[in-house]
C-alpha positions as CSV (number, residue, x, y, z in Angstrom):
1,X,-20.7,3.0,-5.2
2,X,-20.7,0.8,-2.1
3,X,-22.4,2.5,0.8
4,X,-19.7,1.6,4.0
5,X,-20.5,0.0,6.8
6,X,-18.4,0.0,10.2
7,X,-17.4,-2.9,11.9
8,X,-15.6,-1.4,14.9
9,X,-14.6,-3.4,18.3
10,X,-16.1,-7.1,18.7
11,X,-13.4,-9.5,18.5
12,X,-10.7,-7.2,18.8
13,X,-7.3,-7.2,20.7
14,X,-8.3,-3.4,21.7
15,X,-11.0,-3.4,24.5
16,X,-13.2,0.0,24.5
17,X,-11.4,1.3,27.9
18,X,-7.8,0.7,25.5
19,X,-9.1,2.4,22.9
20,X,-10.5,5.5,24.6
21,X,-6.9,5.7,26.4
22,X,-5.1,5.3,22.7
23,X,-2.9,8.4,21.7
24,X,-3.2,7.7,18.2
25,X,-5.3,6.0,15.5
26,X,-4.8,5.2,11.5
27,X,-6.1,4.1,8.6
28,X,-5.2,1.4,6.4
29,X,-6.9,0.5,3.0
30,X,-7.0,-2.9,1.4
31,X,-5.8,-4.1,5.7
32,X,-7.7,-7.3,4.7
33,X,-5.0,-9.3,2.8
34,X,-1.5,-8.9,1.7
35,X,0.8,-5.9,2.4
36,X,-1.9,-4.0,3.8
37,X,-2.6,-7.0,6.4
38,X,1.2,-7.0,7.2
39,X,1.0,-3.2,7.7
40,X,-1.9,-3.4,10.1
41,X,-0.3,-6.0,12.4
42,X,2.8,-4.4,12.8
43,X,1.0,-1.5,13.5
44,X,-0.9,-2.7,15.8
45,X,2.2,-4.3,17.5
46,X,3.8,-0.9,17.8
47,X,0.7,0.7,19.7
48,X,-1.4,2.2,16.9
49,X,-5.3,2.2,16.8
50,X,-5.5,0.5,13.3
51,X,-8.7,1.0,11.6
52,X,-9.2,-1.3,8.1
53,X,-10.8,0.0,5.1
54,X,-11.6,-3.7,3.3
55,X,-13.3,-3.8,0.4
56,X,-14.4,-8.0,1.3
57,X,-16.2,-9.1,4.4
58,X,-14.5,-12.0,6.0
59,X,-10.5,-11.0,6.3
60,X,-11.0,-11.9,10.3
61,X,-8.5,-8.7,11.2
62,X,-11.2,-7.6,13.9
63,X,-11.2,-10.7,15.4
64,X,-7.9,-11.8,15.2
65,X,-7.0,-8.1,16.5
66,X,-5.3,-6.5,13.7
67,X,-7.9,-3.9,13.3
68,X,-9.6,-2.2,16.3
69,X,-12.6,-1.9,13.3
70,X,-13.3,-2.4,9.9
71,X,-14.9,-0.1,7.4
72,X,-16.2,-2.2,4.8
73,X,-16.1,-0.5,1.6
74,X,-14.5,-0.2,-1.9
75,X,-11.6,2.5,-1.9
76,X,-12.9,4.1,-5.2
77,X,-15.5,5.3,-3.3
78,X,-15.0,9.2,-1.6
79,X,-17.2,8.6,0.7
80,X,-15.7,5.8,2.3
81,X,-12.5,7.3,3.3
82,X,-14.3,10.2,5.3
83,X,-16.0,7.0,7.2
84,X,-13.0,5.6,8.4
85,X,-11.3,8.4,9.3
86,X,-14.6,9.0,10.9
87,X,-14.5,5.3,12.7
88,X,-10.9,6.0,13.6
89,X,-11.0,9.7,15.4
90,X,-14.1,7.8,17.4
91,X,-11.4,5.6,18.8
92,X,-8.1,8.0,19.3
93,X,-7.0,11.3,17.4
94,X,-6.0,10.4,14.0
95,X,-2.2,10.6,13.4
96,X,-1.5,8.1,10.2
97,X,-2.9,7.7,7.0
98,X,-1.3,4.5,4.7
99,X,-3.2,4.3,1.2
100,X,-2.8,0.6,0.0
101,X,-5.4,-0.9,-2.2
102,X,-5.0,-1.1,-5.5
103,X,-5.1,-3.6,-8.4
104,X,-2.2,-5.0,-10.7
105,X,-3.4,-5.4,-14.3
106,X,-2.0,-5.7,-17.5
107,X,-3.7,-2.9,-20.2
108,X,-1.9,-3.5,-24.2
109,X,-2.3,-0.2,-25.3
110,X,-2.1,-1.7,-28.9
111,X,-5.1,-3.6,-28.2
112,X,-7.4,-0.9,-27.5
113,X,-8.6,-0.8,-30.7
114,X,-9.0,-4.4,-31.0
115,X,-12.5,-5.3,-31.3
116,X,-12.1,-8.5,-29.4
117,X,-10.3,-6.9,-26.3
118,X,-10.9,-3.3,-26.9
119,X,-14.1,-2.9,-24.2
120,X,-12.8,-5.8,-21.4
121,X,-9.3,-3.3,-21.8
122,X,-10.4,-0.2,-21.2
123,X,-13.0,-1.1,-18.6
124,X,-9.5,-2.7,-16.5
125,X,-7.9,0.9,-17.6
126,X,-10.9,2.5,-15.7
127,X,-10.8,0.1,-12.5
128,X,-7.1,0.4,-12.6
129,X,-7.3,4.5,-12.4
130,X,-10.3,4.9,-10.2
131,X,-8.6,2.4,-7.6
132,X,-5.1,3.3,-7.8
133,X,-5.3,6.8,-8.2
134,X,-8.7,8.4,-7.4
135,X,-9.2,6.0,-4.3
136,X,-5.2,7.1,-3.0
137,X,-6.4,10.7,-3.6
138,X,-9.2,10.1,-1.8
139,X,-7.6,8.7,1.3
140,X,-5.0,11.7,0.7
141,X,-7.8,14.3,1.0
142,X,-9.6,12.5,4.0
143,X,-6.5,12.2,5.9
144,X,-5.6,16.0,5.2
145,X,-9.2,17.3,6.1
146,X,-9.0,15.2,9.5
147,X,-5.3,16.4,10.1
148,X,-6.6,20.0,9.6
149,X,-9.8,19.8,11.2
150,X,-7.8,18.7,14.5
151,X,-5.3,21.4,14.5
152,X,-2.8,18.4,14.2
153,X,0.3,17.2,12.1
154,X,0.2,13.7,10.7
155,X,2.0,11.2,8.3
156,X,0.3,9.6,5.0
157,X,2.4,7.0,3.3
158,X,1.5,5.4,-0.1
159,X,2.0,1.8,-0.6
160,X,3.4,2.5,-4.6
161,X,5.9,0.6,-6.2
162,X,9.3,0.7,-8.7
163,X,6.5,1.0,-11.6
164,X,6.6,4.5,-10.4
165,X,10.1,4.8,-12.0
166,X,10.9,2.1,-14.2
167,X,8.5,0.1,-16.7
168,X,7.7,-3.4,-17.8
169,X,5.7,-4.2,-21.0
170,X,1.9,-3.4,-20.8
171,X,1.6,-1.7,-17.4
172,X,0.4,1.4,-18.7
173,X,-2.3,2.2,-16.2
174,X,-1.0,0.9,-13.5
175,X,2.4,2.7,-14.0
176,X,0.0,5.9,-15.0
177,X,-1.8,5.2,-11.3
178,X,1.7,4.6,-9.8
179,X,3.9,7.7,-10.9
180,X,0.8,9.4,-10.0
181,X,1.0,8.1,-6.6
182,X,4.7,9.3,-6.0
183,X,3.4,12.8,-7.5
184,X,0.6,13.1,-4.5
185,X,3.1,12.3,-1.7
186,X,5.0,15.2,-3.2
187,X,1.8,17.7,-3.5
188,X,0.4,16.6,-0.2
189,X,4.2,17.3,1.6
190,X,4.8,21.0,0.1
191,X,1.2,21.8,0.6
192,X,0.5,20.8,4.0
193,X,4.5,20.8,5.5
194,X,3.6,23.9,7.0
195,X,1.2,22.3,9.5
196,X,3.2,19.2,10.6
197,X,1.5,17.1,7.7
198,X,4.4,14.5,6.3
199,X,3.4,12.3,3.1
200,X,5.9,9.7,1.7
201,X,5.9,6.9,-0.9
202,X,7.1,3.1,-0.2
203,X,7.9,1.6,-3.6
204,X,8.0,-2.3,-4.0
205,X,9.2,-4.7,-6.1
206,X,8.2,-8.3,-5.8
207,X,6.6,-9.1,-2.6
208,X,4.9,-12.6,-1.1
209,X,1.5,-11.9,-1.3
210,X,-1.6,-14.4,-2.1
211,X,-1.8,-12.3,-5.3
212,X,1.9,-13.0,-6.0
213,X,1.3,-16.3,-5.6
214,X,-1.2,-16.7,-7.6
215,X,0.4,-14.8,-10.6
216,X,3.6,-17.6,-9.8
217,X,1.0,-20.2,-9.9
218,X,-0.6,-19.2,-13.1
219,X,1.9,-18.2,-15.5
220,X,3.0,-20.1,-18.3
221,X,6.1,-22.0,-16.4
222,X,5.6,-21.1,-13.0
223,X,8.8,-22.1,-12.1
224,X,10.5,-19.5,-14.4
225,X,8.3,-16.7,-13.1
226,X,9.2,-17.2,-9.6
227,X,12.9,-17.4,-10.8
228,X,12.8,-14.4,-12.9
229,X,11.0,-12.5,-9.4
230,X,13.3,-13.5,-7.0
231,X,17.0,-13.0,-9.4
232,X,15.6,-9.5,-10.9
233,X,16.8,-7.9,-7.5
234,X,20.7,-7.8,-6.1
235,X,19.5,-9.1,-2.9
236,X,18.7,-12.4,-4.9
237,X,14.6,-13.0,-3.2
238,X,11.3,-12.4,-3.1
239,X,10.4,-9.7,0.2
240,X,8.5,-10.6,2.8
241,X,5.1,-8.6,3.2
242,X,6.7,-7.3,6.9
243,X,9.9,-6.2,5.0
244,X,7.7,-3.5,4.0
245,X,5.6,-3.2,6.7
246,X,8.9,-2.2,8.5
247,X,9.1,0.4,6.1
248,X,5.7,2.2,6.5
249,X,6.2,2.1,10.5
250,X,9.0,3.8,10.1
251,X,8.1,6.5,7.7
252,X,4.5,7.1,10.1
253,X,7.0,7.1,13.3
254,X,8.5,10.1,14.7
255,X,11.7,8.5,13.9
256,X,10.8,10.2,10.7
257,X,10.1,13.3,11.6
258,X,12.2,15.2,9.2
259,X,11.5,12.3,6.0
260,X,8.8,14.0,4.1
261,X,8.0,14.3,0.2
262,X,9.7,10.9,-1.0
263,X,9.3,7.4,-2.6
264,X,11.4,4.9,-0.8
265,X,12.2,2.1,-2.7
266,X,12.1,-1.3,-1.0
267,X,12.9,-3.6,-4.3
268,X,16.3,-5.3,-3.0
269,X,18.1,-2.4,-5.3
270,X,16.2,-3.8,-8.3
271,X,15.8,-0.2,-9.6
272,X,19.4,0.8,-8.8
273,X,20.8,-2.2,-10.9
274,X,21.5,-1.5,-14.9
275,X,20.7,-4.9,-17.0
276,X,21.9,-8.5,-15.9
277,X,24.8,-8.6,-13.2
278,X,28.0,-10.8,-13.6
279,X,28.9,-13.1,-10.5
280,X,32.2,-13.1,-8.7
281,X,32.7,-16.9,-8.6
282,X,35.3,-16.2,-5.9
283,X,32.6,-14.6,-3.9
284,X,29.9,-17.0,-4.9
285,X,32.0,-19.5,-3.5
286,X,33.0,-17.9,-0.2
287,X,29.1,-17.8,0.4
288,X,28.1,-21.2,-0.9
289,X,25.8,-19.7,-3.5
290,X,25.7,-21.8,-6.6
């Protein structure tokens, strides 16, 4: 367990006299890179009083005002939850929750029994669950427990992804950990709808991250991976880390009010599509696609 430690103010966008004037605050986990970095800055943009749970010193979002503060922390760990949402009700009443870290890792269930792989599989299974799903119930639980200990409605999304509802080949845990996720947006939203408490699920598909990226970069023909990414989709690309950053907003904003209890897929209808699609060269043509 990592004991957290707060990193609130210095360097940020949000002077104190801004902060204590705020309306609202949230939390986002894993705010230091990637999606959750997009989701902080728009955020941000749209008035919120972001507060990071990061796992790696470093990610600058204090002091290129992303975050208002920082809890640094790993997300498996209970106890750092209830310190952000501590950090963040410091700064303005807590109104958002977005549960983002997590890991993507392959686990071969076949190979669990392998000797060779068996011990460096299960020990991924293990970092997989405790990250995926024990640290998005424990963001769940420490958003709820503010909520309620305010008097107060409030929105938690969960960053999930289409692994919630359709599979690839040796993604066992993390499509265990991502089903799951989908499940706790639903429990939280028939539980807690009563008291003005929302919970929703924004489902990816391929998005531009650095970890993206890297996964490009290091497969076998990198070119091919990329391909494959970007054609699986209708829409015909990779998203953009604000595509879904758009998406949480939303689902946090009152604009959303009456949205509660879902899992939005953002995937470019990848999960609506059914096996390769045929071109209309007539189309094609009228669009200058090749």
């Amino acid at each position: 367990m990592t004991d957290p430690t707060s990193t609130p103010g210095a360097g940020s966008a949000v002077g104190p006299d801004d902060v204590r004037a705020a309306t609202r605050s949230v939390v986002v986990t894993g705010s230091g890179k990637g999606i959750g970095r997009a989701i902080a800055a728009r955020l941000t943009a749209d008035g919120w009083v972001v507060v990071g749970l990061e796992r790696t010193p470093g990610s600058g979002t204090v002091e290129e005002g992303i975050c208002a503060a920082v809890v640094l922390a790993d997300s498996r760990d209970r106890e750092a939850h209830r310190e952000a949402a501590r950090v963040a009700r410091t700064l303005a009443p807590l109104a958002g929750w977005v549960n983002n870290a997590g890991i993507t890792q392959t686990t071969p269930l076949h190979a669990m029994g392998d000797p060779g792989r068996a011990e460096a599989i299960e020990r991924t299974a293990r970092d997989v669950v405790e990250i995926n799903g024990l640290g998005y119930l424990w963001g769940a639980a420490a958003a709820v427990e503010a909520f309620t200990d305010q008097v107060s409605g409030g929105s938690i999304v969960n960053v999930g992804s289409i692994h919630g509802r359709s599979s690839f080949v040796d993604h066992a845990a993390y499509e265990l950990t991502k089903g799951g996720i989908d499940a706790l947006a639903r429990s939280v939203a028939v539980t807690y709808g009563r008291y003005g408490i929302r919970a929703n699920t924004v489902a990816p598909g391929g998005v531009r991250t650095p970890h993206l990226d890297a996964q490009i970069a290091n497969a076998a023909d990198p070119a091919a991976e990329e391909r494959g990414l970007a054609e699986g989709p209708p829409l015909g690309r990779i998203a953009e880390s604000s595509e879904i950053a758009a998406v949480v907003a939303f689902l946090l904003s009152d604009e959303s009010s009456y949205v509660s209890g879902q899992s939005i897929a953002a995937d470019g209808a990848w999960t609506a599509s059914f096996g390769t699609l045929p071109h209309d060269a007539e189309l094609d043509a009228r669009y200058g696609l090749g």
